[in-house]
C-alpha positions as CSV (number, residue, x, y, z in Angstrom):
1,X,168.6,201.9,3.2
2,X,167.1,202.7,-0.1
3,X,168.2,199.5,-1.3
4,X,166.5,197.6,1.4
5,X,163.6,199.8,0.5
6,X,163.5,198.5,-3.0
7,X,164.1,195.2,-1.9
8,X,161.0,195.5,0.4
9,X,158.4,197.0,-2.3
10,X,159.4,194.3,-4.4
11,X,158.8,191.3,-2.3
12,X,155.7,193.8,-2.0
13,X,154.3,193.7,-5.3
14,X,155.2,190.0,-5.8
15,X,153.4,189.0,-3.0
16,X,150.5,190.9,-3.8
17,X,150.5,190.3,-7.1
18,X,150.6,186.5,-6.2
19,X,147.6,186.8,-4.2
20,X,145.4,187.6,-7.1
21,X,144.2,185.6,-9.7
22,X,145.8,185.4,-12.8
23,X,142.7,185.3,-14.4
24,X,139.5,187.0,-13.0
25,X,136.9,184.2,-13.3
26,X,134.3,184.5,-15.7
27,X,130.7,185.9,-15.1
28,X,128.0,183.7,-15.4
29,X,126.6,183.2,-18.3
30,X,123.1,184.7,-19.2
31,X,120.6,181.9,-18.6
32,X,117.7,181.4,-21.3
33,X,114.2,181.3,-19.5
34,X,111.5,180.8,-22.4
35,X,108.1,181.6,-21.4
36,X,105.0,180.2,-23.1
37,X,101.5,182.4,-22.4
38,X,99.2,179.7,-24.3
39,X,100.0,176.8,-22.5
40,X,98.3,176.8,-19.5
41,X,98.4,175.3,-16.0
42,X,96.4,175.4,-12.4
43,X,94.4,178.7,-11.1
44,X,95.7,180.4,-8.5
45,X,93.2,180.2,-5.7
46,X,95.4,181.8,-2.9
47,X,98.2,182.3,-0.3
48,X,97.6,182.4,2.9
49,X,98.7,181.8,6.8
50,X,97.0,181.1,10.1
51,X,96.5,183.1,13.5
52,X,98.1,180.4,15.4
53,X,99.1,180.4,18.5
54,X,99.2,184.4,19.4
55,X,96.6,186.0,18.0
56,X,94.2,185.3,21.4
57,X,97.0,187.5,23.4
58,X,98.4,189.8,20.4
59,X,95.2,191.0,19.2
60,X,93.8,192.3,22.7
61,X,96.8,194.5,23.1
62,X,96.0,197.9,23.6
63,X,98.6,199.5,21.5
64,X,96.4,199.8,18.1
65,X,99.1,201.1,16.2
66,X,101.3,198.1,16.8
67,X,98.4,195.6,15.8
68,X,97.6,197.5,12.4
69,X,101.3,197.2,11.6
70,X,101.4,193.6,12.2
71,X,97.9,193.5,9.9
72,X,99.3,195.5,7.0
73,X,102.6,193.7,7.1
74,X,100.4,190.4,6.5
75,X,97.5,191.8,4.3
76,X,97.9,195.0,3.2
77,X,98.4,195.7,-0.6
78,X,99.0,199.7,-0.4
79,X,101.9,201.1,-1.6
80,X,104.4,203.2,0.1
81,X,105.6,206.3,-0.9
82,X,109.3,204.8,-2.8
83,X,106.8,201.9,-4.5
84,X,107.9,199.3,-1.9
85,X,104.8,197.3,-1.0
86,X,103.6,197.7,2.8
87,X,102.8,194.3,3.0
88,X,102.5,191.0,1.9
89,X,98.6,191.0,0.8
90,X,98.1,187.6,1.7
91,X,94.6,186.5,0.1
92,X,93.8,183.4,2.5
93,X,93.4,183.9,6.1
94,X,93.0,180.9,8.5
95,X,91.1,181.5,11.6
96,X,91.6,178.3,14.3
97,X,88.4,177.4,16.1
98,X,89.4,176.7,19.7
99,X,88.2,173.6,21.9
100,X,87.8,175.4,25.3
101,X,91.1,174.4,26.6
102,X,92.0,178.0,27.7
103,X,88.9,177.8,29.8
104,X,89.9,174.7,31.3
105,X,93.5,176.5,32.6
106,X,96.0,174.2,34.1
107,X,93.8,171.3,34.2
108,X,93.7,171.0,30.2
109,X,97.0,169.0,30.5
110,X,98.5,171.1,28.0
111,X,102.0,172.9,29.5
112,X,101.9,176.5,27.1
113,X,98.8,178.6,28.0
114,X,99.7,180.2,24.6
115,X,98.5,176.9,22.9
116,X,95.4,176.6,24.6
117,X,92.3,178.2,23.2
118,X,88.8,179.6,24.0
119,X,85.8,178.0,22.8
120,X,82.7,179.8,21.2
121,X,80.5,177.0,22.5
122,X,80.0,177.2,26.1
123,X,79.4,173.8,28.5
124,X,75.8,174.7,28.9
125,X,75.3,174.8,25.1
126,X,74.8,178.6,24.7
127,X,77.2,180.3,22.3
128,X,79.2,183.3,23.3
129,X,80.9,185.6,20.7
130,X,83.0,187.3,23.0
131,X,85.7,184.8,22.9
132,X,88.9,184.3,20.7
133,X,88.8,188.3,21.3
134,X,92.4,188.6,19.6
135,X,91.4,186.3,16.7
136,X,88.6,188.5,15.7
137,X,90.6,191.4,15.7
138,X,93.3,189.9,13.3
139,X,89.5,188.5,11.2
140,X,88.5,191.9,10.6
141,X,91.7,193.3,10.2
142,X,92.4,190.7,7.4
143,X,88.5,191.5,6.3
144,X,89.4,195.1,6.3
145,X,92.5,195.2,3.8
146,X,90.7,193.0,1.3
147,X,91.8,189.8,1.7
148,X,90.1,187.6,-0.2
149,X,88.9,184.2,1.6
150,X,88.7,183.1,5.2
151,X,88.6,179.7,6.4
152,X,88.3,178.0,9.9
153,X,89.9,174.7,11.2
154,X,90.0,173.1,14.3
155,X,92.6,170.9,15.9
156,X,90.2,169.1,18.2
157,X,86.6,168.9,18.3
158,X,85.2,171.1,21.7
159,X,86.3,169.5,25.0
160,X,82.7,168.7,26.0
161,X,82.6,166.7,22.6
162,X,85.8,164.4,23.1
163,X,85.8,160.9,24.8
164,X,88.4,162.1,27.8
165,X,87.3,165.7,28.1
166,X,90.6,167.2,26.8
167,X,91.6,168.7,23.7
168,X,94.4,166.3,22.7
169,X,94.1,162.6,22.5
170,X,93.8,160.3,25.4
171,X,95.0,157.2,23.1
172,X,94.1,155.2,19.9
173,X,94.6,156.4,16.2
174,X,91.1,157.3,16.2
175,X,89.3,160.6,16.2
176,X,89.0,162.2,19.5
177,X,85.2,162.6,19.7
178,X,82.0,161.2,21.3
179,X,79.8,158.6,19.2
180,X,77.1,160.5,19.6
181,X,78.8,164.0,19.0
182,X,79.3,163.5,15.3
183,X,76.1,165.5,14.9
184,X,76.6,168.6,17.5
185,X,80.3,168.9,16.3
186,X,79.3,169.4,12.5
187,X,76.4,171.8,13.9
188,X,79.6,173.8,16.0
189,X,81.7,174.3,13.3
190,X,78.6,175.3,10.9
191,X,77.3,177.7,13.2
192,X,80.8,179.6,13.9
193,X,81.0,179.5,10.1
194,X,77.7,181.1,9.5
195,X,78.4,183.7,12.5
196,X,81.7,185.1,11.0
197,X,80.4,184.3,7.5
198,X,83.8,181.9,6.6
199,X,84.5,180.9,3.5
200,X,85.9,177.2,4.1
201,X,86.2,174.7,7.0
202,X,88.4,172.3,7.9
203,X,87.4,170.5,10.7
204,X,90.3,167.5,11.0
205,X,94.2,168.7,11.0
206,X,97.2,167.0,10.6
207,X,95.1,162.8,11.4
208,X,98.3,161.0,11.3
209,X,99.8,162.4,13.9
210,X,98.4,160.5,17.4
211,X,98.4,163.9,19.9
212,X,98.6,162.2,23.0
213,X,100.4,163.4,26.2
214,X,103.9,162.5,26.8
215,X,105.2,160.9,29.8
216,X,105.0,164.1,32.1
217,X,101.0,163.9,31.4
218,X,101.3,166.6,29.3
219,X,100.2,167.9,25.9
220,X,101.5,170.5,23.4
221,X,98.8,171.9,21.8
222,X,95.1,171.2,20.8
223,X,95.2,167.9,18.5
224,X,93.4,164.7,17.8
225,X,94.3,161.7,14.8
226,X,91.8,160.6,12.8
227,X,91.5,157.2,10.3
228,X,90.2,157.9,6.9
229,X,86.8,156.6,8.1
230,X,86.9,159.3,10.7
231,X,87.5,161.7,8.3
232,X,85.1,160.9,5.8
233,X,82.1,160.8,8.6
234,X,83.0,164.2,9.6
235,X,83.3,165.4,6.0
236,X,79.5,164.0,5.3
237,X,78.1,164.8,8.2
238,X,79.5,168.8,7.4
239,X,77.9,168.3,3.9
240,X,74.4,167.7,5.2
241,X,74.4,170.2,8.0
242,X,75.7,172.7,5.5
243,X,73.7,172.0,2.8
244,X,70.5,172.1,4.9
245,X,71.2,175.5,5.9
246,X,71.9,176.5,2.2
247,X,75.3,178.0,3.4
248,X,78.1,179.4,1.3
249,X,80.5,177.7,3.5
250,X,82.1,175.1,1.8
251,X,84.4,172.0,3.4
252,X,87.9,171.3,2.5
253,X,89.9,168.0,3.4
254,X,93.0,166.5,4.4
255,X,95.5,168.7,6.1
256,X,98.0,165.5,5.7
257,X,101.0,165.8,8.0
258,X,103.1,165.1,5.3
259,X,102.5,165.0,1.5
260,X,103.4,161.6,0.9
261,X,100.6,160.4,2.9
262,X,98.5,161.5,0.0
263,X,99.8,158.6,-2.0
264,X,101.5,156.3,0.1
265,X,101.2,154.1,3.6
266,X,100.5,155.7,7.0
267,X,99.9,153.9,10.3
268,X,96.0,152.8,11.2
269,X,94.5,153.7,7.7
270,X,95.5,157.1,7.6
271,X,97.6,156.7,4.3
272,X,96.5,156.6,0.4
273,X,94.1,159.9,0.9
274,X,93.8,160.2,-2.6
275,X,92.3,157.2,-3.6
276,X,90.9,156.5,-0.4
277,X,88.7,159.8,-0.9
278,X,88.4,160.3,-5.2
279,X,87.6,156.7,-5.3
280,X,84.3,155.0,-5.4
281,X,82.8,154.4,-3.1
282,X,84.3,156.5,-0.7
283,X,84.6,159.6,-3.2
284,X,83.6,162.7,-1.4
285,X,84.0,164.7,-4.5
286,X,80.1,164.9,-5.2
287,X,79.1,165.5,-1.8
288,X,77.3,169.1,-1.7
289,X,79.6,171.8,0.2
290,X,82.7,170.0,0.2
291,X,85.1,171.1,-2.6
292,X,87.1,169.0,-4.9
293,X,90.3,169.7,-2.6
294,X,92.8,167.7,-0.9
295,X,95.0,169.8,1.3
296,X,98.4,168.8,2.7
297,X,101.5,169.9,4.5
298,X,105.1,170.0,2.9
299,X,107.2,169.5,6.2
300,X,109.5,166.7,6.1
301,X,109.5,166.8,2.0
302,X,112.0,169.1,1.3
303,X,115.4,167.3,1.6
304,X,117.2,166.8,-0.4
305,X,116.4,168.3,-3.7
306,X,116.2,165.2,-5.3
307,X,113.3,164.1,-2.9
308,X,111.8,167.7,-2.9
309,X,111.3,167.3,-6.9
310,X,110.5,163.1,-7.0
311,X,107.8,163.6,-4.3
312,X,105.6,166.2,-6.0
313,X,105.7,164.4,-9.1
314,X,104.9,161.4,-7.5
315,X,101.5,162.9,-6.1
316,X,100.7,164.9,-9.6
317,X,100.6,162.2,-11.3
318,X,98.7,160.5,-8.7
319,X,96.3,163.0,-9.0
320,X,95.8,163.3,-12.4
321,X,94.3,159.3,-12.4
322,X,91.7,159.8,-10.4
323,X,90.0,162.9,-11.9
324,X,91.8,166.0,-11.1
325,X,90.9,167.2,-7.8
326,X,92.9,170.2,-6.4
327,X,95.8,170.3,-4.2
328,X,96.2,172.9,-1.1
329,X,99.5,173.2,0.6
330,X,97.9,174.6,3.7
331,X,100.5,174.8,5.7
332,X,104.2,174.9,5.6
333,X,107.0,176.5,8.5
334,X,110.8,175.9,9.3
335,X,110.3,172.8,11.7
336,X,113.6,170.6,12.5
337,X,117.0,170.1,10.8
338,X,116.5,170.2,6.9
339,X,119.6,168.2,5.6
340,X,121.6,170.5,8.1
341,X,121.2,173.0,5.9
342,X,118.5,174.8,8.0
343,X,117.1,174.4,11.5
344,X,113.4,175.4,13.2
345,X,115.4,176.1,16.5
346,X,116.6,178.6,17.5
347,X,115.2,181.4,15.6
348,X,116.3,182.4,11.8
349,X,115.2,185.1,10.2
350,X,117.9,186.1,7.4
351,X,117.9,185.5,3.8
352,X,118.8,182.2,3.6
353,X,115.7,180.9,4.8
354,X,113.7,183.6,3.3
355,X,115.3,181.2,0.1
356,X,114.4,178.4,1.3
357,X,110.6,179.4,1.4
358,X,110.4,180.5,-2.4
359,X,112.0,177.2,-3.5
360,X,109.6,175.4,-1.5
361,X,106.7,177.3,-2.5
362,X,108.2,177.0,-6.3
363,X,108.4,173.1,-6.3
364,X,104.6,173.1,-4.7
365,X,102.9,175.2,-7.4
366,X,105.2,174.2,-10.3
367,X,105.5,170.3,-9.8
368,X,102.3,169.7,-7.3
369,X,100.6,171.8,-9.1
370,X,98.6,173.1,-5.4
371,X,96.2,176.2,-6.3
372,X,96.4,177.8,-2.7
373,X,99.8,177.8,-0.5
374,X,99.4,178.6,3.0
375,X,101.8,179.2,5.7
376,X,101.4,178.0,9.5
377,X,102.2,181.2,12.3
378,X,102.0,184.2,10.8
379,X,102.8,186.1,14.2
380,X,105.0,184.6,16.0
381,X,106.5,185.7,19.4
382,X,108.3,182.1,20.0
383,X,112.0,181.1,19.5
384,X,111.7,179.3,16.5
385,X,112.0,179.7,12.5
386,X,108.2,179.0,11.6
387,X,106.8,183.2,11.6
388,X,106.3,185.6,9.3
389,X,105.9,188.4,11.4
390,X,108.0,187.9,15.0
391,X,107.3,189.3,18.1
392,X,110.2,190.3,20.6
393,X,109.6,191.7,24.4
394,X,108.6,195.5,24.9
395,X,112.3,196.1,25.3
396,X,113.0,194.9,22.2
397,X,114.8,191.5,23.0
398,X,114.0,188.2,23.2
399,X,113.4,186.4,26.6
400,X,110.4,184.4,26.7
401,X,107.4,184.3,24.4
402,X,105.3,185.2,27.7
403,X,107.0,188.5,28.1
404,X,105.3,189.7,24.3
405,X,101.7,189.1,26.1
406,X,100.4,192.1,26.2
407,X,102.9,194.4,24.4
408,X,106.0,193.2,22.6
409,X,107.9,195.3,19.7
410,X,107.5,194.1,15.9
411,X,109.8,192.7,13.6
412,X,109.6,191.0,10.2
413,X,111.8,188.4,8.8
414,X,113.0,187.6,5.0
415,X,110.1,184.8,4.9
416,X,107.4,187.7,5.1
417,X,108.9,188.9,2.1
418,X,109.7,186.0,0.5
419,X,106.3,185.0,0.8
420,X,105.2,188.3,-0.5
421,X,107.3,188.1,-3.1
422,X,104.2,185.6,-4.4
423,X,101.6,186.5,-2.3
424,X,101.3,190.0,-3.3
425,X,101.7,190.0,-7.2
426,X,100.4,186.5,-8.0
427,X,96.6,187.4,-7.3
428,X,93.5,184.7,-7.4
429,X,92.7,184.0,-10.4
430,X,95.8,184.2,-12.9
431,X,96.8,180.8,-14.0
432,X,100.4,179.8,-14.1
433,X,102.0,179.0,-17.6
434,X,105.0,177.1,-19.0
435,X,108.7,178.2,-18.6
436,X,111.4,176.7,-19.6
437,X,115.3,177.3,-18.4
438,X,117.3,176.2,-21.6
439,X,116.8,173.9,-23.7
440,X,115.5,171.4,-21.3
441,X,115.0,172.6,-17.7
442,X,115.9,170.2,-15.0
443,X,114.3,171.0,-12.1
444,X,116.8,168.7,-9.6
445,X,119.6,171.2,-10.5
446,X,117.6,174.6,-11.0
447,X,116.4,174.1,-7.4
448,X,120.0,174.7,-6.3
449,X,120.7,177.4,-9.3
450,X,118.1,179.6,-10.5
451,X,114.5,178.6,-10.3
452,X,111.6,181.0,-12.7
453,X,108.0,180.7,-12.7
454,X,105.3,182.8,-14.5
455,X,101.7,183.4,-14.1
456,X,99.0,185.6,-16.2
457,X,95.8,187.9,-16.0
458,X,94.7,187.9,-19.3
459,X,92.4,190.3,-18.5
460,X,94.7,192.7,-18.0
461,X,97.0,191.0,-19.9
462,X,99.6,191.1,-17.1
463,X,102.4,188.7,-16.8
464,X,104.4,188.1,-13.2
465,X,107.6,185.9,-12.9
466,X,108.9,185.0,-9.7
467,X,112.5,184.2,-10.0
468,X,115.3,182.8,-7.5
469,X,118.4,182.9,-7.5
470,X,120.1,180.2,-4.9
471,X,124.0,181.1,-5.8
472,X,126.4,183.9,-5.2
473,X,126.4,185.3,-8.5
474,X,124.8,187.4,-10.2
475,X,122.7,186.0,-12.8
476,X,121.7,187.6,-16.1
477,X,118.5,186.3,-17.6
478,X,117.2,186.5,-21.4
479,X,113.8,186.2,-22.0
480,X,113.1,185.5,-25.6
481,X,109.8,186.1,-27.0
482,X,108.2,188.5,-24.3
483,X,106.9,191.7,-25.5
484,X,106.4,194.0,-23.0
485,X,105.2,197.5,-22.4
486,X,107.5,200.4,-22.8
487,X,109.9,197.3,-22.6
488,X,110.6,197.2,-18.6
489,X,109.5,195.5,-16.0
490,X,108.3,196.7,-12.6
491,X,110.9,194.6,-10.3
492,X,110.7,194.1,-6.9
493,X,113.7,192.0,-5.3
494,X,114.3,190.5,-1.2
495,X,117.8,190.1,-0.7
496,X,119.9,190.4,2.5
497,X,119.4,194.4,2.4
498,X,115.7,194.3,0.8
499,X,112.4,193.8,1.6
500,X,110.2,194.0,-1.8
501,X,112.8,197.0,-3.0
502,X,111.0,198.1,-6.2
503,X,113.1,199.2,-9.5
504,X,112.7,199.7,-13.0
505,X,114.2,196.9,-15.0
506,X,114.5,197.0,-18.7
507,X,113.5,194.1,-20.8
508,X,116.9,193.5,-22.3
509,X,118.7,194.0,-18.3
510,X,117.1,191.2,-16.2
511,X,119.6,190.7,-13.8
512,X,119.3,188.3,-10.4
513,X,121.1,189.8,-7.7
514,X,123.2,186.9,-5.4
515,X,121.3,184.9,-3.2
516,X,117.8,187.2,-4.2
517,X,114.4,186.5,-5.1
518,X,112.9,188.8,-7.9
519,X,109.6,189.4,-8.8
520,X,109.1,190.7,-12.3
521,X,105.5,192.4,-13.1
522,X,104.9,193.7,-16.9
523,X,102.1,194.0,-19.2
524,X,102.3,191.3,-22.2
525,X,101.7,192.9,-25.6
């Protein structure tokens, strides 16, 4: 017996001792990010995200406490007790400006009541301020914690305006409105501006898609195309309504369903935005009250790597011959299978797509160079991959999207604090600056590796890099040349188990945790 029992622990130890590597693999090595304060790129303007579709039901629920911790999830920029921000402190907030298909019920031809909305303009012409209840809560809400700019877009123009009475398309590639409604529409959208004192408009979203019913009759949602020659009218006829009223609202453009549309072909003259629009003679960039900005979307630009980087360098260079004007990303969600990597359906909310948005949102403001980068539901009580902040049943599980109507339970998701991981500590008005991963940074391959970038107040001569880390390593990083304060860094990481978690990190210990985003604030001596 006890030489059977030998025998036995020996086959023991071989076999484990086979099952391990001979050699332990090596750690990664440190990666070299060089960061250079004097040369300078765009401003920050913002980051934002809209109150699409459920703020109209959300924000009329009765349980207060439950709305003010979707708000300070989304703008707040207290601290909480352990240093962890409470929320995001997003600095844009878009408000939609409905075209009365709410009112309209069953016979608006769109299927989801939760995609229909109220209008402030009522068939008789009188305006009534009582509507879009819910999205004036989630307004002052966003007013109340500071956030910085507010800006209104429509989807369609108000269904008294449009040639078929609905607020989707009845046909055509042009804009759904009226010939003789140009002038009413642009005085609609510059009196709800004026009322809740709005920042920006956008009155056309998404023109290249057509927004027709399918074959059932029925719509989706509020929508209408529009040619460039639609869009232009609409823009000038804003700018002289505007400008006659001496109002601080201002118009921005574009809202491109996908970015390539800013530079190349799209069906019915709805392609080549940038020159169609900086160009003479169809520039708009003089026009009074419209901004130098050209706003797009990045769905369907974001696989594979190599097409993520090649496509915003296409359109920076683009936009660097026909005299500079800015570029929005206004807004960006998980929609479809992204090279089968990710999917919009059914919902995701773990760290790998929390990833996904800070490399997206890293190749926007690093190669497009956009000043503002907005993101499309921030509440969202759907099935789907597109929300910030989600919205289960009152008992806590998902059913239907109906049962969160008028009370649900709240849950965030690693895109909130992905988000936030640039929302919160890169603030209007720093300007981004040069890094550099080695010797030569190549950003096809960092975009599945580590990606870094940096932005400065030099007012208060603070520095903030936002770095990712894609693999399942660790990754140490060495950051020559930096002189910080007291020689740490405030860091604040989102991982699978964190949400913004802050920590002390020395200067000479930068350390990416696997598959992390970390957000490094310091003070530059």
């Amino acid at each position: 017996m006890k030489l059977l029992a030998k025998a036995a622990l020996f086959n023991l130890v071989i076999l484990t001792s086979a099952s391990r590597p001979l050699v332990e693999p090596a750690p990664p090595l440190a990666q070299t990010v060089t960061v250079d304060l004097k040369e300078e790129f765009q401003t920050i303007h913002s980051f934002g995200a809209s109150d699409c579709w459920s703020a109209k039901f959300i924000g009329t629920w009765r349980d207060e406490t439950k709305k003010n911790q979707i708000a300070d999830l989304l703008f707040s920029l207290d601290t909480l007790a352990n240093g962890q921000p409470k929320g995001i402190g997003l600095s844009l907030w878009r408000v939609n400006i409905g075209a009365g298909s709410f009112e309209q019920k069953d016979s608006s031809a769109i299927r989801d009541e939760w995609r229909r909305e109220e209008c402030f303009l009522t068939p008789d012409g009188r305006y009534d301020w009582s509507k879009q209840a819910g999205n004036q809560w989630f307004l002052q809400a966003a007013k109340k914690r500071g956030v910085r700019y507010t800006l209104g877009f429509t989807n369609s123009p108000p269904v008294q305006m449009t040639r078929n009475g609905k607020a989707f398309s009845p046909g055509g590639k042009s804009f759904n409105l009226k010939p003789a409604a140009l002038g009413p529409f642009a005085d609609f959208l510059a009196t709800v501006a004026d009322h809740f004192k709005l920042d920006y408009l956008s009155p056309i979203n998404e023109p290249q898609w057509d927004w027709t019913a399918g074959k059932n009759g029925k719509a989706n949602q509020e929508g209408s195309p529009a040619e460039n020659t639609d869009i232009a009218a609409v823009a000038r006829a804003l700018s002289e309504k505007l400008a006659a009223g001496k109002a601080r609202t201002t118009v921005v453009t574009g809202e491109a369903g996908q970015l390539d549309y800013l530079y190349g072909k799209a069906e019915s003259g709805r392609g080549n935005q940038l020159d169609y629009f900086f160009r003479q003679p169809t520039s708009l960039a003089k026009l009074p009250n419209v901004e130098p900005i050209w706003t797009y979307h990045s769905y369907f630009s974001t696989c594979r790597d190599s097409a993520l980087v090649a496509m915003r360098q296409t359109v920076a260079q683009r936009v660097k011959t026909i005299g500079n004007p800015q570029l929005w990303q206004s807004e960006f969600g998980v929609l479809g299978d992204i090279c089968g990597q990710y999917n919009g359906s059914p919902r995701h909310t773990d760290i790998a797509y929390g990833l996904y948005v800070a490399k997206v949102i890293h190749h926007d403001l690093t190669l497009a160079n956009v000043t503002s980068w907005q993101w499309w539901l921030a509440i969202n009580p759907y099935d789907y991959s597109d929300g910030l902040v989600y919205i289960n049943g009152p008992d806590g599980t998902y059913k239907a999207h109906n049962n969160a109507r008028h009370d649900g339970q709240v849950i965030d998701s690693k895109q909130l604090w992905a988000l936030g991981n640039y929302a919160r500590f890169v603030r209007p008005g720093m300007k981004r600056v040069a890094v550099r991963i080695g010797t030569a940074s190549n950003p096809v391959t960092e975009a599945g590796q580590c990606m870094v970038s940096a932005y400065k107040d030099s007012r208060r001569n603070q520095i903030v890099l936002v770095c990712i880390n894609m693999t399942s390593d660790t990754q140490p990083l060495v950051l020559p040349g930096l002189k910080i304060r007291k020689n740490q860094w405030a860091g604040y990481t989102t991982s699978a188990t964190k949400t913004l978690t802050r920590s002390t990190v020395p200067t000479n210990q930068v350390r990416l945790e696997p598959k992390s985003v970390l957000t490094l604030v310091g003070t530059y001596q």
